[in-house]
C-alpha positions in Angstrom: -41.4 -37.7 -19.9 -42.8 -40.0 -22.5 -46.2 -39.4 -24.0 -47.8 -42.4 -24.6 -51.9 -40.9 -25.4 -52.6 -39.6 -29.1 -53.8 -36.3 -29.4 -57.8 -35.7 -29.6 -57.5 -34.6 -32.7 -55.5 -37.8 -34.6 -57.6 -40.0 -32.1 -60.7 -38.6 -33.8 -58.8 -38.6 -37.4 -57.8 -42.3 -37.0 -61.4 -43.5 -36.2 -63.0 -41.5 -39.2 -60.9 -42.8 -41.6 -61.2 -46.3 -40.4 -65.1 -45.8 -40.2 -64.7 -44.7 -43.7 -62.6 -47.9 -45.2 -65.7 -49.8 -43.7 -68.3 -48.3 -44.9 -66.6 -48.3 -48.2 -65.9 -51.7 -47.9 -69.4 -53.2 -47.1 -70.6 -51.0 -49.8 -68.3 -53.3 -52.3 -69.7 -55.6 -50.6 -73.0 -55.3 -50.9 -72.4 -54.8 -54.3 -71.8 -58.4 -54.8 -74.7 -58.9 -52.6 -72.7 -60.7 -49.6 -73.4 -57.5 -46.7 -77.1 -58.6 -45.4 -79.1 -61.0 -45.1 -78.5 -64.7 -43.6 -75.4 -65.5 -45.6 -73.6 -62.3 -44.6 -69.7 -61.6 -45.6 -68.6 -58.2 -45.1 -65.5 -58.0 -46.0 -65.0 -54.7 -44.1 -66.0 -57.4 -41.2 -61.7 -58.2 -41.2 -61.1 -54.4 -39.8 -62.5 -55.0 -36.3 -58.7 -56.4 -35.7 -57.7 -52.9 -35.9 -58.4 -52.8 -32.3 -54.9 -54.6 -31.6 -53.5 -51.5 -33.3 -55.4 -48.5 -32.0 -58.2 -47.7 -29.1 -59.4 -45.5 -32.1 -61.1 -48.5 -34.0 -63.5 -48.9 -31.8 -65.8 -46.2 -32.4 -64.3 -46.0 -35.7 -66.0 -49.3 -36.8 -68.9 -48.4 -34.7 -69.5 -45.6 -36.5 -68.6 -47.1 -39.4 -71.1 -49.6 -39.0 -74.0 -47.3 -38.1 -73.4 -45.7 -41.7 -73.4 -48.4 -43.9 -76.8 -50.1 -42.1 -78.3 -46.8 -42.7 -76.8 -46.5 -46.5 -78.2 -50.5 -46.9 -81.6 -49.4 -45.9 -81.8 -51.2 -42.7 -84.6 -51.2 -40.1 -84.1 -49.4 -37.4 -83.3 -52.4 -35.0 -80.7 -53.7 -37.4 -79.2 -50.1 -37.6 -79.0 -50.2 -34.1 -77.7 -53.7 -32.6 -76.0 -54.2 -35.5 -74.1 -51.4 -34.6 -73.8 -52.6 -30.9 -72.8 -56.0 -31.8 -69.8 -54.4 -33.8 -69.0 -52.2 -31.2 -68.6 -55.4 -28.5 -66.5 -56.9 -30.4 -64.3 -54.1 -31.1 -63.9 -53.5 -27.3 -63.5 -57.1 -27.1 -60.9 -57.3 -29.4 -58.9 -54.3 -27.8 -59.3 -56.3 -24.6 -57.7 -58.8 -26.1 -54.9 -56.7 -28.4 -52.0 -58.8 -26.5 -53.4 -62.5 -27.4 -52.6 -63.5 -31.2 -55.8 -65.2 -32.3 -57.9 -65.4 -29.5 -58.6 -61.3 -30.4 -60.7 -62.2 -33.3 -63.1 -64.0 -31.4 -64.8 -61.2 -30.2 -67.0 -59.3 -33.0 -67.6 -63.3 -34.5 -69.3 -64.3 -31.3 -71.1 -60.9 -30.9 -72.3 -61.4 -34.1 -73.4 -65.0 -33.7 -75.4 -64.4 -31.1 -77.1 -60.4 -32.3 -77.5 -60.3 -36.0 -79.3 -63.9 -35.7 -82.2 -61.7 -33.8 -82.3 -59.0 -35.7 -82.9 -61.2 -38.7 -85.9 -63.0 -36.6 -87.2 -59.8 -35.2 -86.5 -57.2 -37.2 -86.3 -58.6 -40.9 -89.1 -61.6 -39.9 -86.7 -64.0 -41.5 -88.6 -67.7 -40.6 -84.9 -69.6 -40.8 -84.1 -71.9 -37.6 -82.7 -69.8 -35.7 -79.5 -72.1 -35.4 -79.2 -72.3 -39.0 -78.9 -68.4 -39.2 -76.1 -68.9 -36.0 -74.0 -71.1 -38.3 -74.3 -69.2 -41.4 -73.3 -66.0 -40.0 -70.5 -67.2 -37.7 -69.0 -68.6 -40.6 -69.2 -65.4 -43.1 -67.9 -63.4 -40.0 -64.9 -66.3 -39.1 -64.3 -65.9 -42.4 -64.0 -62.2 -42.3 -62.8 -61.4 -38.7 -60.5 -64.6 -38.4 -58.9 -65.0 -41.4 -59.0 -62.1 -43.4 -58.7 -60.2 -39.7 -55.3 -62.1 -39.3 -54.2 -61.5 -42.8 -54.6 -57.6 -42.4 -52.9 -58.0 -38.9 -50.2 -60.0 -40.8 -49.7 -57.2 -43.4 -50.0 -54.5 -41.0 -47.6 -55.6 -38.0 -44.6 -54.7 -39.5 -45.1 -51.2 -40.0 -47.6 -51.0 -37.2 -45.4 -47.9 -35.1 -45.2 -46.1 -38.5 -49.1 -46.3 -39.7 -50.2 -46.2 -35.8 -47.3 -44.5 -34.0 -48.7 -43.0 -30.9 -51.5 -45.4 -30.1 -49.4 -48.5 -30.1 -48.6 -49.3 -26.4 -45.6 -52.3 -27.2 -43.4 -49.8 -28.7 -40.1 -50.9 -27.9 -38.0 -48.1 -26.1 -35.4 -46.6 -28.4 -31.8 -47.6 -27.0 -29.2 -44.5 -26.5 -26.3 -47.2 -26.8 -24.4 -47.1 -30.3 -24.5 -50.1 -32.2 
């Protein structure tokens, strides 16, 4: 019988560890001063195609996310749907695991159309609303799109070894000899 769940406890270790590489990456980040604001680029933004790998990402970079809004100093409303909006497109992109670009798509547009609020509401930022559309779907197409689909790139060929039991397209070993 083939076992094809991860156990609770590397489910819960691969999500930590990935909510760690974010948070440690927005902090570099914000660093250069690219993590908030209108012009955002997180580059910790190109994990949310870890999804495609493991169903562990996704709270991973919720969680992830959570921390480094609170570290940043972040209202409480930006904490909290900036969070969310991470987490959609995290489920978003698991949904879409199987596809080869199309699985970026999800955490830009959840972004586009979230963090453009929060700036409005939360952070009383007076830019057109569509300007703030554009500039963050470009910092996140940037970071989800093409950095997303260079880490994918970089990853995919040792994707059983890093993610072994999480990984549903694992070919089946043949008992034939070669």
């Amino acid at each position: 019988m083939k076992k094809n769940k991860m156990s609770g406890a590397r489910y819960i270790a691969e999500g930590a560890i990935i909510a760690a590489l974010y948070v440690v990456l927005t902090v570099v980040s914000s660093l250069f001063g690219l993590s908030s604001g209108v012009i955002q680029f997180r580059i910790s933004e190109a994990l949310t195609i870890l999804p495609v790998f493991t169903p562990a990402a996704i709270p991973g970079l919720f969680v992830g996310c959570l921390i480094s809004n609170i570290i940043a100093g972040g209202v409480i409303w930006d904490i909290l749907f900036g969070s969310i909006a991470t987490l959609i497109g995290a489920v978003g992109t698991y949904l879409l695991r199987k596809t080869k670009v199309v699985c970026t798509l999800p955490p830009v547009l959840s972004n586009m159309v979230i963090v453009p609020f929060v700036l409005r509401y939360a952070y009383g930022v007076g830019d057109a609303w569509w300007f703030m559309v554009v500039t963050v779907g470009i910092g996140e197409a940037v970071c989800c799109i093409l950095l997303g689909l260079l880490l994918k790139k970089a990853l995919w060929k040792n994707r059983y070894v890093i993610f072994p039991s999480s990984v549903e397209d694992k070919p089946q070993e043949s008992t034939k000899a070669a």
